[in-house]
C-alpha positions in Angstrom: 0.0 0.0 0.0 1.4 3.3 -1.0 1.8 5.8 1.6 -0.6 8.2 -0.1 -3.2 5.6 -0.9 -3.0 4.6 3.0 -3.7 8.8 4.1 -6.7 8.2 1.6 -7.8 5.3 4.1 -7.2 7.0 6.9 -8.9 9.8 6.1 -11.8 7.7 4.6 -12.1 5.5 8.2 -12.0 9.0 10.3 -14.8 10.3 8.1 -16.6 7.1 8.8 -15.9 7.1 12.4 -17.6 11.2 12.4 -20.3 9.6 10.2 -21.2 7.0 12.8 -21.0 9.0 15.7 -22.9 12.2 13.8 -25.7 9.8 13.0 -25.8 8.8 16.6 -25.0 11.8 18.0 -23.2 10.4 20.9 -21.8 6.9 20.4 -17.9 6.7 21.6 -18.0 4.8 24.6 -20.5 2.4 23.0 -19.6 1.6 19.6 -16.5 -0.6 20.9 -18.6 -1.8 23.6 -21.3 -3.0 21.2 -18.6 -4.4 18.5 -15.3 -5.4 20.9 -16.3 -6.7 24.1 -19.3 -6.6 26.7 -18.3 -3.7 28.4 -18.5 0.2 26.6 -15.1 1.9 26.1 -13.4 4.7 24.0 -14.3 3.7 20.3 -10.9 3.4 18.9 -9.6 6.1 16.3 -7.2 5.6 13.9 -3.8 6.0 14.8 -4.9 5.9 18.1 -3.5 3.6 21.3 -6.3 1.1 22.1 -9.1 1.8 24.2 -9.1 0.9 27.4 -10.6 -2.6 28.5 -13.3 -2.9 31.4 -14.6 0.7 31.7 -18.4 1.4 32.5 -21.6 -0.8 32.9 -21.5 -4.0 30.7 -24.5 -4.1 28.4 -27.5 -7.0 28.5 -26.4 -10.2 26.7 -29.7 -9.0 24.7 -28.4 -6.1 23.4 -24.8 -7.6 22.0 -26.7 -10.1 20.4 -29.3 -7.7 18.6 -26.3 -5.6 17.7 -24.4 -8.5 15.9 -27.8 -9.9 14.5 -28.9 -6.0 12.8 -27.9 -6.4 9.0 -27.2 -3.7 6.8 -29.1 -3.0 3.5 -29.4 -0.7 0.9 -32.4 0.7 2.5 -30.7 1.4 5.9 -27.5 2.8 4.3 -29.6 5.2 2.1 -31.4 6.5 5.2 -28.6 6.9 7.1 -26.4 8.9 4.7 -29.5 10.9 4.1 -29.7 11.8 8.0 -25.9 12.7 8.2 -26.4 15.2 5.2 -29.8 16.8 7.0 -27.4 16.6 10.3 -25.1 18.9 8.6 -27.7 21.0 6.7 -29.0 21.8 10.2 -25.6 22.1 11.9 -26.9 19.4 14.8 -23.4 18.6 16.6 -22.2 15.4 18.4 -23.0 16.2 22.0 -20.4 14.6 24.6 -20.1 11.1 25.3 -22.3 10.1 28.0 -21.4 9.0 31.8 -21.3 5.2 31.2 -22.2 4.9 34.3 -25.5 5.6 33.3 -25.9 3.7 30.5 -27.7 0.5 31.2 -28.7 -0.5 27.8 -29.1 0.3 24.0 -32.4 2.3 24.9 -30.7 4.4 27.2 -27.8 5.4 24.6 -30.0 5.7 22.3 -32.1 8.0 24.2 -29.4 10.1 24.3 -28.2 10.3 21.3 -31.0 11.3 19.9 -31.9 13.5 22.8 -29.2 15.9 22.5 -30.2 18.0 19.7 -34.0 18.4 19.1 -33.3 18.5 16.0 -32.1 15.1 16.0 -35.2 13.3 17.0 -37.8 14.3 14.2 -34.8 13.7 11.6 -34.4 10.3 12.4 -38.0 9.7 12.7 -38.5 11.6 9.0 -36.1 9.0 7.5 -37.9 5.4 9.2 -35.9 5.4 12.5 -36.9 4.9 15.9 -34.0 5.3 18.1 -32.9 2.2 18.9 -33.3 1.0 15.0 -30.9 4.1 14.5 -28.5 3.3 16.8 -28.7 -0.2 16.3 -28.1 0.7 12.3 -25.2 2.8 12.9 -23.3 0.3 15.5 -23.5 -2.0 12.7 -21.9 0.1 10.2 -19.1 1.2 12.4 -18.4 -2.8 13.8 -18.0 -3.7 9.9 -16.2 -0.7 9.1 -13.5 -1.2 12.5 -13.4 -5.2 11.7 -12.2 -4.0 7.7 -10.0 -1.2 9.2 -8.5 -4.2 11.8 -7.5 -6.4 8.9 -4.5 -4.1 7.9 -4.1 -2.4 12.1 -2.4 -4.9 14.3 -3.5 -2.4 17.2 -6.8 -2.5 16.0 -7.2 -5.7 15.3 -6.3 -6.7 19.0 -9.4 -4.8 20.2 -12.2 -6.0 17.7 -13.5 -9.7 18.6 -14.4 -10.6 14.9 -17.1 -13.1 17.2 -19.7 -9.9 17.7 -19.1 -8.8 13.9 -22.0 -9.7 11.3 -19.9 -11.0 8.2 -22.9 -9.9 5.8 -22.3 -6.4 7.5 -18.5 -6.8 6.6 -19.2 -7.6 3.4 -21.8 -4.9 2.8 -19.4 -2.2 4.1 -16.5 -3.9 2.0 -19.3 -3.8 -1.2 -19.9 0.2 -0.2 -17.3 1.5 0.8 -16.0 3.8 -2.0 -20.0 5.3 -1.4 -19.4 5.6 2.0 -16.4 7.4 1.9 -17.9 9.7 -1.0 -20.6 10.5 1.3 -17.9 11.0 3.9 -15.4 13.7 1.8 -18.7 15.7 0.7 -19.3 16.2 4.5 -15.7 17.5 5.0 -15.8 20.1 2.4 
């Protein structure tokens, strides 16, 4: 890999990680949780150390298992990018990362993501969403996108359990990605 074809990479997966956590509004310390182990934590950023193992309330075996079971779609991606694009139309922000201490579940985060912005709420409604579907949809999209990204990151790869990954979301992302990031480097200009 050439060292300007891996900056384009990079800078594709960090527009990825802002799409995920615009859509969600809020969704560091529980996208790794939901994709890398039972427990939330720091989502991992490129180039960055590894997130720290063990931190905050570990989320209902229910939960992991609907996140690893949501699949990706045309459909979903669709309404997703369209709800970033609104997101930055109307200039709704990602709101701080909650206490994790305080998150007990998927409905909880989800409640908050959506919550921070009032904005937020009708948008993702507007485009099919409830909440937890939105969440759920964007948790997917950033597990399939970190368990591409850990393929070539030996860091990264030590942090994603490829067990809670949906291979038909791996492959999806793998499928879209060159729309994804498209999506992605509109947003940044």
């Amino acid at each position: 890999m050439t060292h300007s074809h891996a900056r384009r990479r990079g800078a594709s997966m960090r527009w990825l990680f802002a799409l995920s956590l615009m859509g969600a509004a809020a969704l560091s310390p529980l996208t790794a949780a939901a994709q890398a182990s039972p427990r939330p934590q720091a989502a991992p950023q490129p180039q960055a150390a590894p997130p720290a193992q063990g931190s905050g309330p570990e989320l209902p075996a229910a939960d992991q298992l609907a996140i690893k079971n949501y699949t990706l779609n045309e459909d979903v991606l669709g309404r997703l990018m369209a709800v970033t694009k609104e997101a930055r139309a109307q200039n709704i922000r990602p709101q701080p990362a909650p206490d994790p201490s305080k998150v007990r579940n998927l409905d909880d985060l989800a409640n908050y993501a959506v919550g921070g912005d009032t904005k937020l709420a009708p948008l993702v409604q507007k485009h099919g969403f409830t909440p937890r579907d939105f969440l759920l949809a964007n948790l997917a999209l950033m597990n399939a996108a970190l368990a591409v990204q850990a393929r070539s990151d030996p860091n990264l790869a030590k942090t994603v359990d490829q067990s809670k990954v949906n291979p038909a979301n791996v492959a999806f992302f793998e499928s879209h990605q060159q729309q994804i990031a498209a999506q992605m480097s509109a947003g940044a200009k």
